[in-house]
N, C-alpha and C positions, 0 to 999 in steps of 0.2 A: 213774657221775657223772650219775644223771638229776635234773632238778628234780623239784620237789613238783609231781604233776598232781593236783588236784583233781577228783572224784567229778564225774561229769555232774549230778546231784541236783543241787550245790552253784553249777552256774551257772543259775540261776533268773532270770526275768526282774525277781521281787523283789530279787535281791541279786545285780546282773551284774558281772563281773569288769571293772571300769572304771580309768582313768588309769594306773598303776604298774604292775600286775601284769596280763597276760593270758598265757593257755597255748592254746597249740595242740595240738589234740587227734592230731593227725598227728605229730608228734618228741617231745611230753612237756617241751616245752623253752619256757620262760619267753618271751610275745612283750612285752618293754618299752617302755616310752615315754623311754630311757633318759635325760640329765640333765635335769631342771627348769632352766633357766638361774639363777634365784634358790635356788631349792633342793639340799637333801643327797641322797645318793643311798645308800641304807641297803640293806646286806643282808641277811637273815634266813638264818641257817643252822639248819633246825629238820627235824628226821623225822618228825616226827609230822604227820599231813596235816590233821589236826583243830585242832592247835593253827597252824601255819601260816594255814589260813584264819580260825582267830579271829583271828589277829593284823591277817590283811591287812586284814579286816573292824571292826577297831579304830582302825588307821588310817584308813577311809576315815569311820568313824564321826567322827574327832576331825576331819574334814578337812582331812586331810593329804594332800598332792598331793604329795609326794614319793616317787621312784621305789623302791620294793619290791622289790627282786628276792629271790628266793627258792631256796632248797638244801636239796638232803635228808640228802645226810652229809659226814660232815668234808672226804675225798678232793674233793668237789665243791666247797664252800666254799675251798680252797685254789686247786684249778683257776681257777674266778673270781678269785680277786685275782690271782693270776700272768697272766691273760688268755689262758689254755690252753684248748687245744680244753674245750667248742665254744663259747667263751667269747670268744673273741680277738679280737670287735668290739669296741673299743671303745667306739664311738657308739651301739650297740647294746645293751653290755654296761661301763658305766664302770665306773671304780675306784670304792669306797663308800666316805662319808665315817665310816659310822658301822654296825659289824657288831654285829648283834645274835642272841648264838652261845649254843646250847643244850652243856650240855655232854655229855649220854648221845647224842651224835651215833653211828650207824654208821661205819665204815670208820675214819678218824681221827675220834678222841675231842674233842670242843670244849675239853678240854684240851690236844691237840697241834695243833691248830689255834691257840690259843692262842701258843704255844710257837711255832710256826713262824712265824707272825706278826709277832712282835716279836724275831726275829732276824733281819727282814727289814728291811733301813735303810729303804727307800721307803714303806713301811706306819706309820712312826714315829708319822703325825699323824694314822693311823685312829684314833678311838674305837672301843673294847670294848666292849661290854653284854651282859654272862651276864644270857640268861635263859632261866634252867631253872625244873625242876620240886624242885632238892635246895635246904633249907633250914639243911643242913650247916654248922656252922662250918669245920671242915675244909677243905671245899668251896670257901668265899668266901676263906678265906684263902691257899690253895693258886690259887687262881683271882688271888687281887691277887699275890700273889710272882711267878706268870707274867708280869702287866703287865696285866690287865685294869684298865681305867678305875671300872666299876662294876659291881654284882653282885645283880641283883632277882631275885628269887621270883615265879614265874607265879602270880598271882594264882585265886582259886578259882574266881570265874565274870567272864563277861564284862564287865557294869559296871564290873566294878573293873580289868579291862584298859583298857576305855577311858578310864579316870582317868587310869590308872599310865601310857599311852599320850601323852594331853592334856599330862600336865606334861612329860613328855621333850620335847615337841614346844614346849610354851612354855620349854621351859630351852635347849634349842640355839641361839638365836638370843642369846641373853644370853652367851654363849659364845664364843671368841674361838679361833678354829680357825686351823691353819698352812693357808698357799694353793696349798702342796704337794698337799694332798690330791685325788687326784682326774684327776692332768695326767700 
């Protein structure tokens, strides 16, 4: 259940690990700025360490000050929402309004991640957002019959993450979210 630690190369004083997401190189373990008081609290369940940091780096490009927390496989993404070791702060580590889950996760699949999800009454008012790298119909529609919300395709280079990034960000607040989430 380790978070995504990013490569030493990747904290650069061009592109420093700011607001949302920071890692300590000592436990491998996410150091957050946990809730924004106005803002969602979004977690990324992704294994891939490349695509992880495009993403964090898409957020901070669309400037997005909302907290980022980050996971590397499914078992880990679950831990976090149940607030399981080493997870269990919650002020540290809130519940997220909004889980944005790769599906070719390790350990549990972001399909039973999925799955487990949405048989959990208290999770009812997360938003879902598959985003992977499969373009499957299969895929998307086996991903909505579990209950995912929506179902995007990782885009092929980073502009267009930070596009596909920007409008999620300008569409949340037009949104009308339960005040369950999060408490």
């Amino acid at each position: 259940m380790n978070a995504v630690e990013f490569p030493p190369q990747a904290r650069t004083p061009e592109l420093p690990i700011i607001g949302s997401v920071q890692f300590d190189n000592s436990s491998s373990r996410p150091v957050s700025a946990g809730r924004n008081r106005d803002g969602r609290v979004y977690l990324l369940a992704e294994d891939s360490e490349n695509d992880a940091f495009l993403t964090e780096r898409a957020f901070r490009a669309s400037d997005i000050s909302d907290p980022l927390h980050v996971v590397a496989d499914g078992d880990a993404a679950i831990a976090f929402l149940r607030g399981a070791e080493p997870y269990q702060n919650r002020e540290e580590y809130p519940r997220p309004d909004v889980v944005l889950l790769d599906l070719g996760l390790p350990g549990k699949s972001g399909f039973e991640v999925l799955s487990w999800m949405r048989a959990q009454p208290d999770l009812d008012a997360v938003i879902i957002i598959i985003l992977t790298a499969s373009n499957r119909e299969a895929d998307a529609d086996r991903a909505y019959e579990l209950g995912a919300n929506f179902y995007l395709t990782k885009p092929g280079n980073f502009e267009e993450l930070v596009r596909m990034t920007q409008c999620l960000h300008r569409w949340m607040p037009a949104n009308h979210f339960s005040t369950q989430v999060g408490h």
